[in-house]
PDB file of N, CA, C, O and CB in Angstrom:
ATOM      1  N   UNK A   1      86.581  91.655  98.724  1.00  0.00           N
ATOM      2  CA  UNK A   1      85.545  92.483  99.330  1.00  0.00           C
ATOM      3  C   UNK A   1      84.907  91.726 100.469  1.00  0.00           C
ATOM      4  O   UNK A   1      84.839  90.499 100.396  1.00  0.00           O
ATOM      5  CB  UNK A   1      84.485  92.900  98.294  1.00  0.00           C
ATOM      6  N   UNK A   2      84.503  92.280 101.364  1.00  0.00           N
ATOM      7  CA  UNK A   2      84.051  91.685 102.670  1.00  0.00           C
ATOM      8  C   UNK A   2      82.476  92.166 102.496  1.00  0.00           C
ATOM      9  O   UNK A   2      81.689  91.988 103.426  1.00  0.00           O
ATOM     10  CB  UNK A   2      84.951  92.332 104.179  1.00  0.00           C
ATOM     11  N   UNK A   3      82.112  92.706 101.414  1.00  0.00           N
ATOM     12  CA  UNK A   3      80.318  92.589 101.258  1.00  0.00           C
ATOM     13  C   UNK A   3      79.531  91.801 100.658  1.00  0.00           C
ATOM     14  O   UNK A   3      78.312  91.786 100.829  1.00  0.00           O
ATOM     15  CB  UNK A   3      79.756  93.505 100.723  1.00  0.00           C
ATOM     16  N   UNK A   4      80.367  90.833  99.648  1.00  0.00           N
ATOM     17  CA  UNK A   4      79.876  89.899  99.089  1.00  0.00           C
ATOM     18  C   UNK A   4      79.902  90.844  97.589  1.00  0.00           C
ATOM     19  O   UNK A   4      80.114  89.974  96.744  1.00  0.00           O
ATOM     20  CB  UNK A   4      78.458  89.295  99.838  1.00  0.00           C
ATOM     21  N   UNK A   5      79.829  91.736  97.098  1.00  0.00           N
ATOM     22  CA  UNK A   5      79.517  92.228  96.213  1.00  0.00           C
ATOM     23  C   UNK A   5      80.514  91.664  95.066  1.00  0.00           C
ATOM     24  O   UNK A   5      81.699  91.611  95.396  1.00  0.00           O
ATOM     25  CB  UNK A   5      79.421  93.536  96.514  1.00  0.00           C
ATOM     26  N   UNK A   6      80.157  91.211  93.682  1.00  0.00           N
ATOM     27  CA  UNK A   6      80.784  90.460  92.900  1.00  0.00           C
ATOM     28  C   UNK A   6      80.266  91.345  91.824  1.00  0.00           C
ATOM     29  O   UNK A   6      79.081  91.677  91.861  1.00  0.00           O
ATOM     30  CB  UNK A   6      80.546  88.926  92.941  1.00  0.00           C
ATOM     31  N   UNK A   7      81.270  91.875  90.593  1.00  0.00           N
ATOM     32  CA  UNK A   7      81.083  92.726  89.764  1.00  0.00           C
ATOM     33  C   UNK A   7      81.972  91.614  88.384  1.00  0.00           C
ATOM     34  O   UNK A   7      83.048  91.016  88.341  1.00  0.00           O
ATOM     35  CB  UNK A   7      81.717  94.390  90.359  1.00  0.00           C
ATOM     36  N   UNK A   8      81.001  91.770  87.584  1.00  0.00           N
ATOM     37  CA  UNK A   8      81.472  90.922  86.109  1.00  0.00           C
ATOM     38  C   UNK A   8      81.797  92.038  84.582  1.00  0.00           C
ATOM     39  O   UNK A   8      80.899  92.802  84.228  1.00  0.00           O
ATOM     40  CB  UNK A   8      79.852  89.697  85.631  1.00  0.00           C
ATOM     41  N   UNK A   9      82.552  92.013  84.145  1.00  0.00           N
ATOM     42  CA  UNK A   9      82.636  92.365  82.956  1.00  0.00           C
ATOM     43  C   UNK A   9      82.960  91.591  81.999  1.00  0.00           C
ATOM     44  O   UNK A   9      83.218  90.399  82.166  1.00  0.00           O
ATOM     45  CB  UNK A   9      83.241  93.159  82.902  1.00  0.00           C
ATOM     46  N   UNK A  10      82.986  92.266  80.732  1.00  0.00           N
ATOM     47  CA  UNK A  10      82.884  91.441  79.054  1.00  0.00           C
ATOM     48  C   UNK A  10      84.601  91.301  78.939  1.00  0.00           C
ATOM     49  O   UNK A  10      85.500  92.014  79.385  1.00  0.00           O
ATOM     50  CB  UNK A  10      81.981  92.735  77.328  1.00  0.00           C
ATOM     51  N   UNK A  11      84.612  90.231  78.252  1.00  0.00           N
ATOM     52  CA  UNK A  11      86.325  90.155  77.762  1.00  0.00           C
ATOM     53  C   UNK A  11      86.059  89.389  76.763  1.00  0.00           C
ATOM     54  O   UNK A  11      85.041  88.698  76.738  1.00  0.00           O
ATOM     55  CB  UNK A  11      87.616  89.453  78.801  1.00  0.00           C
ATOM     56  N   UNK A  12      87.108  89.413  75.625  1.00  0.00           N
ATOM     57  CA  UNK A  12      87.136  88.812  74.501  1.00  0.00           C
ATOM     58  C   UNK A  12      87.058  87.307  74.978  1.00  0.00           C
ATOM     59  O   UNK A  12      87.301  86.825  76.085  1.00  0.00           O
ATOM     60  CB  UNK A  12      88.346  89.241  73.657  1.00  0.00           C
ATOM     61  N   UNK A  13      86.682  86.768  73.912  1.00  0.00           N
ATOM     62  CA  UNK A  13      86.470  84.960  74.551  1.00  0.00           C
ATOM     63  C   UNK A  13      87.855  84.644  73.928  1.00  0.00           C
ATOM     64  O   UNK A  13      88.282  85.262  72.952  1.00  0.00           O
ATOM     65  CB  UNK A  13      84.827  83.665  73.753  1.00  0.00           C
ATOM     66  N   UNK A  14      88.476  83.727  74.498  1.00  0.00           N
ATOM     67  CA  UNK A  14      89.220  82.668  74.644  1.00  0.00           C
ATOM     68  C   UNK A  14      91.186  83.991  74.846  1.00  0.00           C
ATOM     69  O   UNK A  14      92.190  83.578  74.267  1.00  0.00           O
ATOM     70  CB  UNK A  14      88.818  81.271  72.831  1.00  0.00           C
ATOM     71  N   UNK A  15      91.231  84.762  75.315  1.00  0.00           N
ATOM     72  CA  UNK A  15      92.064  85.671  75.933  1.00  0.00           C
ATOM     73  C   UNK A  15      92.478  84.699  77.240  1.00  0.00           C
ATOM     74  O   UNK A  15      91.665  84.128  77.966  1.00  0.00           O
ATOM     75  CB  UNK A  15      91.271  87.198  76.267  1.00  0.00           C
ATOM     76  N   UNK A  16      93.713  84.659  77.345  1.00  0.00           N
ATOM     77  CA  UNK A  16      94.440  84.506  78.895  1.00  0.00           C
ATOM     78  C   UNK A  16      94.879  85.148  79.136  1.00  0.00           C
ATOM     79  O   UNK A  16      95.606  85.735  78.335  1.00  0.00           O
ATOM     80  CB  UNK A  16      95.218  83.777  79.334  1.00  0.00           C
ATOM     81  N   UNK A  17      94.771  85.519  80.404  1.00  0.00           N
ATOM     82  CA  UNK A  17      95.843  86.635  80.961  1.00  0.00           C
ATOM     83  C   UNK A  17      96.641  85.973  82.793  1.00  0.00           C
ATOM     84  O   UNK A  17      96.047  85.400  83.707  1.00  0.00           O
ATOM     85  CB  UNK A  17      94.613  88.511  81.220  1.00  0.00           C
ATOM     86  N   UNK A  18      97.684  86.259  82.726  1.00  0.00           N
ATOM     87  CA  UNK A  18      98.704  85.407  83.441  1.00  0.00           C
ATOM     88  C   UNK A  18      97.775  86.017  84.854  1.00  0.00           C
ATOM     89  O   UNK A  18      97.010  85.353  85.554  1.00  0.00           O
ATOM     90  CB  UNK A  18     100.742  85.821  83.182  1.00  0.00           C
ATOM     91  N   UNK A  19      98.106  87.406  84.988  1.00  0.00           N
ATOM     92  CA  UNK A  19      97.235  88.363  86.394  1.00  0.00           C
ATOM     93  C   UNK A  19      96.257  88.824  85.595  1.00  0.00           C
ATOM     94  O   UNK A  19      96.157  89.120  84.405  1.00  0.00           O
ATOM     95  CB  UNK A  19      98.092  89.864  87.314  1.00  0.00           C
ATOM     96  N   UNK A  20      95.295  88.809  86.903  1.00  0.00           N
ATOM     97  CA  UNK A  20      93.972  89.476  86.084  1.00  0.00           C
ATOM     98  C   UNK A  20      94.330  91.202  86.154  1.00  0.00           C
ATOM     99  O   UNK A  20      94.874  91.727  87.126  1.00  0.00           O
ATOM    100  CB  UNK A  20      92.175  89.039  87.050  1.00  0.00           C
ATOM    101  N   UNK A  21      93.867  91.994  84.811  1.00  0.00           N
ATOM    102  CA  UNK A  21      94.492  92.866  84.466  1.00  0.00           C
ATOM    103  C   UNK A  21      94.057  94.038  85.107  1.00  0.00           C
ATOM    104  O   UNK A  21      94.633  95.095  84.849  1.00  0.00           O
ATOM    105  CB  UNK A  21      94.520  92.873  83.274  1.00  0.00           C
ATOM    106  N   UNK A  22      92.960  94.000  86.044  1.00  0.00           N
ATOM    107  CA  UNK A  22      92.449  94.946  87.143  1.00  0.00           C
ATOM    108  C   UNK A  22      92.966  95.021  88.587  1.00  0.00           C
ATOM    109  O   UNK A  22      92.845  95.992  89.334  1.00  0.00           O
ATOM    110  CB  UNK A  22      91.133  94.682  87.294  1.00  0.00           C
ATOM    111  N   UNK A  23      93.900  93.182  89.028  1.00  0.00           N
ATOM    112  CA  UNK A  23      94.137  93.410  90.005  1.00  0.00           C
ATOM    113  C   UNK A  23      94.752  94.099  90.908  1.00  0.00           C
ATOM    114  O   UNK A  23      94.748  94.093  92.139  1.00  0.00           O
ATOM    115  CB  UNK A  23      94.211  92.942  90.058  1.00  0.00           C
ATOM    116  N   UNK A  24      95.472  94.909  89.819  1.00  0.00           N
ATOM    117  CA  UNK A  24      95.980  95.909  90.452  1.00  0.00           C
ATOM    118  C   UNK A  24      95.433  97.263  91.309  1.00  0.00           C
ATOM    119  O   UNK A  24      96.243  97.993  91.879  1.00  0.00           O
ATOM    120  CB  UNK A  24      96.565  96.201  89.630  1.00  0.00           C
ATOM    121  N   UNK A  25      94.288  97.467  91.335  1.00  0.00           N
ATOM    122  CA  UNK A  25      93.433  98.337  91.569  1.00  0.00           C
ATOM    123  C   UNK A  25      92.714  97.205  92.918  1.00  0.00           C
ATOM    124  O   UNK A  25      91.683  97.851  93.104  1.00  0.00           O
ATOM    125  CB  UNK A  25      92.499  98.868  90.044  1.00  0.00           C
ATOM    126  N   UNK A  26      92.642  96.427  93.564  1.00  0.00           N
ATOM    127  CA  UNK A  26      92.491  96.076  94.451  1.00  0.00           C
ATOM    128  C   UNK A  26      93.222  95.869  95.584  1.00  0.00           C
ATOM    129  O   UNK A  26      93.798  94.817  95.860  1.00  0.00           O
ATOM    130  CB  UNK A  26      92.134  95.512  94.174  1.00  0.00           C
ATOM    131  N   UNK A  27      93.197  97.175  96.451  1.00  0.00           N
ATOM    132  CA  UNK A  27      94.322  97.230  97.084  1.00  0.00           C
ATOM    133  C   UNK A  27      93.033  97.752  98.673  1.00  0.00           C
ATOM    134  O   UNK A  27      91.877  98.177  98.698  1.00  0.00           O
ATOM    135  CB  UNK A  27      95.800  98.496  96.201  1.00  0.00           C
ATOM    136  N   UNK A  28      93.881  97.469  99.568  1.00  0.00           N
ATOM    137  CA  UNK A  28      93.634  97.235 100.218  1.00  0.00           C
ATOM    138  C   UNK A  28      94.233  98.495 101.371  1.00  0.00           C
ATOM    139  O   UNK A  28      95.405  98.355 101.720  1.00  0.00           O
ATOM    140  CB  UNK A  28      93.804  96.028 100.064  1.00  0.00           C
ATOM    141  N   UNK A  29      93.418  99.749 101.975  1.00  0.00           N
ATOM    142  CA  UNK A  29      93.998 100.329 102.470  1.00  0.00           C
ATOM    143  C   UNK A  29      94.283 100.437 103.666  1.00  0.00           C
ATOM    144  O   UNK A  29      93.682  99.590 104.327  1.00  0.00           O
ATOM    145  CB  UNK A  29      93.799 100.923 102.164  1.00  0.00           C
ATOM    146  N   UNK A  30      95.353 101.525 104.662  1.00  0.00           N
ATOM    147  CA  UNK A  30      96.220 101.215 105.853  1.00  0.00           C
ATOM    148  C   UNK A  30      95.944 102.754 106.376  1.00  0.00           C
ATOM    149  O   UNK A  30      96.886 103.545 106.425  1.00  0.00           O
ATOM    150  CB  UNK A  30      98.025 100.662 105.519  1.00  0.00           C
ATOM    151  N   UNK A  31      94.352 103.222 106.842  1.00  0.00           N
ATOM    152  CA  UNK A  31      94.378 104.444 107.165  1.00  0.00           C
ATOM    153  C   UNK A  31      95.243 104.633 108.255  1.00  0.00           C
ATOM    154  O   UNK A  31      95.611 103.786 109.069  1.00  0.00           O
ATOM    155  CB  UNK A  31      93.184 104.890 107.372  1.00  0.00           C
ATOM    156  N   UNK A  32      95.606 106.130 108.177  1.00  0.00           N
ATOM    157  CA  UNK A  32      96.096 106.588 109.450  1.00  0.00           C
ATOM    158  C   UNK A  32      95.893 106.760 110.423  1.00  0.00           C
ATOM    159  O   UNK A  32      94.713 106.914 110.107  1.00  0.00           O
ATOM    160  CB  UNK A  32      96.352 107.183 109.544  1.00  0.00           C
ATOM    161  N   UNK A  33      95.874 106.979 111.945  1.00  0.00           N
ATOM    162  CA  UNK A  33      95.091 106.813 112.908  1.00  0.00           C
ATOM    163  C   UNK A  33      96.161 107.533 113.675  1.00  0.00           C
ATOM    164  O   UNK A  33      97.379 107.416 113.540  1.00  0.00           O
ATOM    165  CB  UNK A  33      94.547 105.378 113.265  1.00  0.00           C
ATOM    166  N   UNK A  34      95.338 108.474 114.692  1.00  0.00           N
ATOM    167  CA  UNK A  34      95.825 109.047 115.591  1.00  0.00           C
ATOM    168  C   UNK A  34      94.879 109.447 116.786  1.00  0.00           C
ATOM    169  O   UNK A  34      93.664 109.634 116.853  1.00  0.00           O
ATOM    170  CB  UNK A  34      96.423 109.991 115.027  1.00  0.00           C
ATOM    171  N   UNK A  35      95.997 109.511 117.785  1.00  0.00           N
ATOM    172  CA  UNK A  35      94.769 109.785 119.526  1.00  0.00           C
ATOM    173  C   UNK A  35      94.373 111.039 119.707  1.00  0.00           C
ATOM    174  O   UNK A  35      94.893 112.045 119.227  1.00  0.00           O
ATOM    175  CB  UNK A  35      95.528 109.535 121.251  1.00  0.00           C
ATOM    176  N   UNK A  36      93.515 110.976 120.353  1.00  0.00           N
ATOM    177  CA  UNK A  36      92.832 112.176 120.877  1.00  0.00           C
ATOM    178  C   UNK A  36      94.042 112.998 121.330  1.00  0.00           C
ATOM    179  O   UNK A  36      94.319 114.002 120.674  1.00  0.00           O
ATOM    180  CB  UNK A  36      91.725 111.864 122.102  1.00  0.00           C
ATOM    181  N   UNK A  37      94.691 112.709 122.250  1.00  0.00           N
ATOM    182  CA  UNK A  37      95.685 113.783 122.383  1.00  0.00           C
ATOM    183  C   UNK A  37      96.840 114.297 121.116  1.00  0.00           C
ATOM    184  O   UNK A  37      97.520 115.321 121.190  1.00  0.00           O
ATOM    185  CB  UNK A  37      96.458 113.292 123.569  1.00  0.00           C
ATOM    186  N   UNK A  38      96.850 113.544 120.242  1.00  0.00           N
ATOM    187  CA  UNK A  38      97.671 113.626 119.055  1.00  0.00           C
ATOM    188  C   UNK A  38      96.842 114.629 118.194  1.00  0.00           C
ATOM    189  O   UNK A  38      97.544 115.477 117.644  1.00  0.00           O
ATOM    190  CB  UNK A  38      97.933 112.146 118.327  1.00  0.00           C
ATOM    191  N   UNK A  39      95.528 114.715 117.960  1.00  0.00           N
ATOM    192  CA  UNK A  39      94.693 115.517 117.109  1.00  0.00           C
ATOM    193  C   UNK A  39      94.661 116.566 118.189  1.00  0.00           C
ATOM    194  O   UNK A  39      95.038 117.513 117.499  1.00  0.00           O
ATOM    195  CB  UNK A  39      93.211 114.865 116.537  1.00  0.00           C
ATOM    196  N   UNK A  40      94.446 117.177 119.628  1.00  0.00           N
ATOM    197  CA  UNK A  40      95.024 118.236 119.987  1.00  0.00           C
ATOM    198  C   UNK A  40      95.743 118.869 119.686  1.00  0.00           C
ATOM    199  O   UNK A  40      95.686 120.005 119.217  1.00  0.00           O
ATOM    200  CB  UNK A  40      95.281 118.244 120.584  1.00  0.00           C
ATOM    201  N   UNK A  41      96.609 118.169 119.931  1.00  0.00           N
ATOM    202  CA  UNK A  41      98.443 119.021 120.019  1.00  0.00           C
ATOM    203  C   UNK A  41      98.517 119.473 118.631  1.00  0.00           C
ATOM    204  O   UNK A  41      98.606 120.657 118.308  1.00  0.00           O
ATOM    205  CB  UNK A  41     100.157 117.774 120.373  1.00  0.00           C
ATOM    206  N   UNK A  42      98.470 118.349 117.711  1.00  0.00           N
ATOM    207  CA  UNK A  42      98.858 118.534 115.918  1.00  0.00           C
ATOM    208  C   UNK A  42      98.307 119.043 115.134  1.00  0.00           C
ATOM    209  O   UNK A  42      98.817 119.770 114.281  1.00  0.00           O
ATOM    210  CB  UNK A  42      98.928 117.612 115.150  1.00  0.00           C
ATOM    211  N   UNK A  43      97.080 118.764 115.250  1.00  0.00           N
ATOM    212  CA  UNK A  43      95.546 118.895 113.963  1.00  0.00           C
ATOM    213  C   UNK A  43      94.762 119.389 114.295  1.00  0.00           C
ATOM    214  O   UNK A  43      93.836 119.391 113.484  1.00  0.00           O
ATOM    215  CB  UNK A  43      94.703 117.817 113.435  1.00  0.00           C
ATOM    216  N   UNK A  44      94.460 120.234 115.771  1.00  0.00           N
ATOM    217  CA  UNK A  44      93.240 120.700 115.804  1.00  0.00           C
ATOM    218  C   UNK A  44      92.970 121.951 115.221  1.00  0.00           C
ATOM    219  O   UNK A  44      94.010 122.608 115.167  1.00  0.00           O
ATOM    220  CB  UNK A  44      92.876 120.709 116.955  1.00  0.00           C
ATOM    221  N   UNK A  45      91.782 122.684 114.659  1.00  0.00           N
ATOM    222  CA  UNK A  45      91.890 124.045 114.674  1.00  0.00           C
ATOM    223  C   UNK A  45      90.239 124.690 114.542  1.00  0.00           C
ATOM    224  O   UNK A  45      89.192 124.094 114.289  1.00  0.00           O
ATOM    225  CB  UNK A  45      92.953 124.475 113.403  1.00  0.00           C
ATOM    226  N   UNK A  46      90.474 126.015 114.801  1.00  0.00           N
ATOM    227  CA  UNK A  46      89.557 126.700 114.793  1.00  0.00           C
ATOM    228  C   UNK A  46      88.494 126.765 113.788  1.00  0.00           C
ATOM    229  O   UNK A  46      87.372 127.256 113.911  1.00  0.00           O
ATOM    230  CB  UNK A  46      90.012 127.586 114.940  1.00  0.00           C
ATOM    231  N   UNK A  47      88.961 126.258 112.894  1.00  0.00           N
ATOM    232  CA  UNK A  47      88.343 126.752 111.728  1.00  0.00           C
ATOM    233  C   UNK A  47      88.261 125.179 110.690  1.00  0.00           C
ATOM    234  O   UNK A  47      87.941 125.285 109.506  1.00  0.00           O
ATOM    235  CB  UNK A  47      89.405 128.201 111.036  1.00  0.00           C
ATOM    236  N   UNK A  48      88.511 124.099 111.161  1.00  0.00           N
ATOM    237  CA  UNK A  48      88.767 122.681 111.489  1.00  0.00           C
ATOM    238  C   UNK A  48      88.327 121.790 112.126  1.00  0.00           C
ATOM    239  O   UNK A  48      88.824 121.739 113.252  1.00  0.00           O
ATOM    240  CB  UNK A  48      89.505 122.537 111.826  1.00  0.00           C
ATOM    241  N   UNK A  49      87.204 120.632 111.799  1.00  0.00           N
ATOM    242  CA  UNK A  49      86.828 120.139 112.912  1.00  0.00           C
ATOM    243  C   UNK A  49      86.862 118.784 113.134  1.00  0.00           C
ATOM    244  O   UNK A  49      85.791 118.503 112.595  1.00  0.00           O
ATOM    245  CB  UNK A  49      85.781 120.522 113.117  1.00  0.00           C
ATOM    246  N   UNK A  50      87.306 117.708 113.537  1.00  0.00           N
ATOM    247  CA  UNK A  50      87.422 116.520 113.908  1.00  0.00           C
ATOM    248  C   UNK A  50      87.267 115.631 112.853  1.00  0.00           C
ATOM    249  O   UNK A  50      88.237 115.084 112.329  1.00  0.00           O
ATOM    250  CB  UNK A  50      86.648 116.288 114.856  1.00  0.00           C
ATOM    251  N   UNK A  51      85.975 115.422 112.458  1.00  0.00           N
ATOM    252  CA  UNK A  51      85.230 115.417 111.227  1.00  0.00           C
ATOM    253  C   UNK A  51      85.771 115.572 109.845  1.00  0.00           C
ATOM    254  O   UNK A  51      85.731 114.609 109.079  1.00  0.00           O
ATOM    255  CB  UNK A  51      84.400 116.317 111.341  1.00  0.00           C
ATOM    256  N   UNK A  52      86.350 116.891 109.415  1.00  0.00           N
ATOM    257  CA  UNK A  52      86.813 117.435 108.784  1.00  0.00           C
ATOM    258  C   UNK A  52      87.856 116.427 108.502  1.00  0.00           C
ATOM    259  O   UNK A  52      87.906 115.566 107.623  1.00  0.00           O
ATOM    260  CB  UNK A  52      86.973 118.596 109.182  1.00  0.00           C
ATOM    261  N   UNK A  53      88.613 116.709 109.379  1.00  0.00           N
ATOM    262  CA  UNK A  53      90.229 115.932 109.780  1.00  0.00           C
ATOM    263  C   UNK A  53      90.029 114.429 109.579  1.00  0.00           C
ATOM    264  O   UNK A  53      91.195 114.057 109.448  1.00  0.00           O
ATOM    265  CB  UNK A  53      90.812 116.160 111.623  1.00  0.00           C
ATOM    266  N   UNK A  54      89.348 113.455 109.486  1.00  0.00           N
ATOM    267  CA  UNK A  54      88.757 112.455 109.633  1.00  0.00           C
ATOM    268  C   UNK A  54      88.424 111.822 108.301  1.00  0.00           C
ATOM    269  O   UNK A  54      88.639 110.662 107.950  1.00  0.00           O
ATOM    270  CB  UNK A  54      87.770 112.715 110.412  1.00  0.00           C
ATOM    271  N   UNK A  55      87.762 112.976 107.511  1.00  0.00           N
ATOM    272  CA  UNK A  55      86.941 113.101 106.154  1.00  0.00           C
ATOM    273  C   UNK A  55      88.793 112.929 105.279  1.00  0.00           C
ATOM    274  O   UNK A  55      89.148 111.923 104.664  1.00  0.00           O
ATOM    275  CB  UNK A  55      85.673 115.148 105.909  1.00  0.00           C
ATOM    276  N   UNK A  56      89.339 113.724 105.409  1.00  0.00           N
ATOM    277  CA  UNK A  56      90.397 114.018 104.786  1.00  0.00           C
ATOM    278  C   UNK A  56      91.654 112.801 105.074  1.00  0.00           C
ATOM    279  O   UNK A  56      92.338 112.443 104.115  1.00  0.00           O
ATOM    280  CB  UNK A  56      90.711 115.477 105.242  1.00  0.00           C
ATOM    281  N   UNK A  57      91.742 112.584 105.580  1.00  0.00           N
ATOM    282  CA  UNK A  57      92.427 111.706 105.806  1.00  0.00           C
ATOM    283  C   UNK A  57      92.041 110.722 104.892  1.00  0.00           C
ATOM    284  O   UNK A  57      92.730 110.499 103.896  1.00  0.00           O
ATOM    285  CB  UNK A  57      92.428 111.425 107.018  1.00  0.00           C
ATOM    286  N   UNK A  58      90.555 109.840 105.233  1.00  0.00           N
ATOM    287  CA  UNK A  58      90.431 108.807 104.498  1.00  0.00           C
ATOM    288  C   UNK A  58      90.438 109.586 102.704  1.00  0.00           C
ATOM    289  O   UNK A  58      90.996 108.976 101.792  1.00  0.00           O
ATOM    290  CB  UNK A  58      88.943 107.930 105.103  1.00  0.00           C
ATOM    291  N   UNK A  59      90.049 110.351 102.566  1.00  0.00           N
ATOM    292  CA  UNK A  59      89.871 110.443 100.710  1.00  0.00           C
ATOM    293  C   UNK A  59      91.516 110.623 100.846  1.00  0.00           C
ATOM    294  O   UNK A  59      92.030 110.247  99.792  1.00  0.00           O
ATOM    295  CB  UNK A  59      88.678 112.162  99.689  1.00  0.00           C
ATOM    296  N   UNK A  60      92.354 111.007 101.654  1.00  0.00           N
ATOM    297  CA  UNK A  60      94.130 111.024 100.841  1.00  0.00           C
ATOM    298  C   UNK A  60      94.672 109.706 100.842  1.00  0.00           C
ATOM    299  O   UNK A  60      95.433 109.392  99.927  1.00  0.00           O
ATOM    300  CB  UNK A  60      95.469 112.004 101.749  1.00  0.00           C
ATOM    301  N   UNK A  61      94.305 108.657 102.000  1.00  0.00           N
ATOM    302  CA  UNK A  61      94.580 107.364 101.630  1.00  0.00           C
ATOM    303  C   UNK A  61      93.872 107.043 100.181  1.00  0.00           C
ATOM    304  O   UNK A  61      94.494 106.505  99.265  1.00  0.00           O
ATOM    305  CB  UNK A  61      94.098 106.419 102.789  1.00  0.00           C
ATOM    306  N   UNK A  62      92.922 107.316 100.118  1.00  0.00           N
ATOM    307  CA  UNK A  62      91.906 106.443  99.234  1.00  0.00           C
ATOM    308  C   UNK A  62      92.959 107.136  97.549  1.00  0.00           C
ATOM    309  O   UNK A  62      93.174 106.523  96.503  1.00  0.00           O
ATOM    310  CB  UNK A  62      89.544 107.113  99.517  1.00  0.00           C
ATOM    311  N   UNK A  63      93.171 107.846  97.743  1.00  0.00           N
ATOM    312  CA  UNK A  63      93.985 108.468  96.219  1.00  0.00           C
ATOM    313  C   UNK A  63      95.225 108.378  96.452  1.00  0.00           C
ATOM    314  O   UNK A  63      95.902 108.991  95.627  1.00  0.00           O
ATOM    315  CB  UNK A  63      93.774 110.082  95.720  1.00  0.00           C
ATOM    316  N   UNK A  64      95.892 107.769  97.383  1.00  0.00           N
ATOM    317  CA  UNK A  64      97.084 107.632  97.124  1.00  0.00           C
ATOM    318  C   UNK A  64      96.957 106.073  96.867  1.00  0.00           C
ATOM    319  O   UNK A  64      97.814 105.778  96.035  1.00  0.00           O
ATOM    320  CB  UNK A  64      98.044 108.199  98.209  1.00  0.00           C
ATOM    321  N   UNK A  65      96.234 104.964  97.247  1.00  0.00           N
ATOM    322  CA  UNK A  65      95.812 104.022  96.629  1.00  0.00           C
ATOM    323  C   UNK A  65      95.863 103.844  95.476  1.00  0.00           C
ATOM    324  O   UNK A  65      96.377 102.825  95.015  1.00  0.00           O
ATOM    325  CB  UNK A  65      94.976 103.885  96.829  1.00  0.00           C
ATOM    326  N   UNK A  66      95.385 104.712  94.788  1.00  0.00           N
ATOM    327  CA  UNK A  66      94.793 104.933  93.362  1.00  0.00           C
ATOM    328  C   UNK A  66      95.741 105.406  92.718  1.00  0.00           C
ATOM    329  O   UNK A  66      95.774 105.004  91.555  1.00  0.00           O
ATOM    330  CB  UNK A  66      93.633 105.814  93.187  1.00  0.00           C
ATOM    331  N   UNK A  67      96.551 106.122  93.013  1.00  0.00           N
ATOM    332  CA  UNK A  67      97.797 106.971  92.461  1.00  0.00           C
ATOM    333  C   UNK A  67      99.122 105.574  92.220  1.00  0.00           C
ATOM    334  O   UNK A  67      99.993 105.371  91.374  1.00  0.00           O
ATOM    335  CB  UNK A  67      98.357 108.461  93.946  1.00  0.00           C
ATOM    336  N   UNK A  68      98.755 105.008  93.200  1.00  0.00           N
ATOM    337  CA  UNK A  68     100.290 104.157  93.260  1.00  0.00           C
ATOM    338  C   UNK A  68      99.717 103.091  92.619  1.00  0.00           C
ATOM    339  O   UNK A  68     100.602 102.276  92.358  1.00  0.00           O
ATOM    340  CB  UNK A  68     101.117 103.697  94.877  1.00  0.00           C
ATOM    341  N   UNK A  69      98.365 102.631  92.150  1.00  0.00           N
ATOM    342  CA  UNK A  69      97.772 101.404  91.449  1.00  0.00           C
ATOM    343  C   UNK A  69      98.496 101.906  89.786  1.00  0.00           C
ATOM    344  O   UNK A  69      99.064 101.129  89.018  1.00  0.00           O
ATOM    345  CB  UNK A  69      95.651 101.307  91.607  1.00  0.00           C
ATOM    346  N   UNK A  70      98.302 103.169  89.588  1.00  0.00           N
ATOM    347  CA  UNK A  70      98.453 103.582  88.187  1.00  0.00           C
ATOM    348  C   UNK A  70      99.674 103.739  87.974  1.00  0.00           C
ATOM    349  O   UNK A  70     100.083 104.095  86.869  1.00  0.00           O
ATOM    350  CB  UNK A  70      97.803 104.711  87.786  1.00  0.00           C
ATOM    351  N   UNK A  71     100.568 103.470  89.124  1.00  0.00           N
ATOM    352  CA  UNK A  71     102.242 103.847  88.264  1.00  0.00           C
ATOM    353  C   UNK A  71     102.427 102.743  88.422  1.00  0.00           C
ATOM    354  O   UNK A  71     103.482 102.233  88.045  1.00  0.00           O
ATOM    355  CB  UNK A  71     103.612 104.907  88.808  1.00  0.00           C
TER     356      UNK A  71
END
């Protein structure tokens, strides 16, 4: 994390574990990005707004993150 934020939980005492068993869920995402003329031509719409398009994008990275942590 790049905020400093440090989160602790309980585990049985004296347990090893080879990977820590959450790290999998720390993943690190690769939004998509596209130009102004690319959201013209492709994505724009009437009823659709920049924003919108913007909003959506990041929550489908953010669950496909999450989707591919769990398989």
């Amino acid at each position: 994390r790049t905020d400093g934020l440090e989160l602790k939980h309980w585990q049985k005492k004296g347990v090893q574990w080879e990977d820590y068993p959450f790290a999998r869920f720390n993943k690190k995402l690769e939004l998509l990005e596209y130009s102004e003329e690319e959201y013209e031509k492709l994505l724009s719409s009437e009823d659709w707004t920049r924003d919108d398009t913007d909003k959506l994008i990041v929550s489908s990275s953010s669950a496909r993150a999450t989707r591919d942590a769990l398989s």
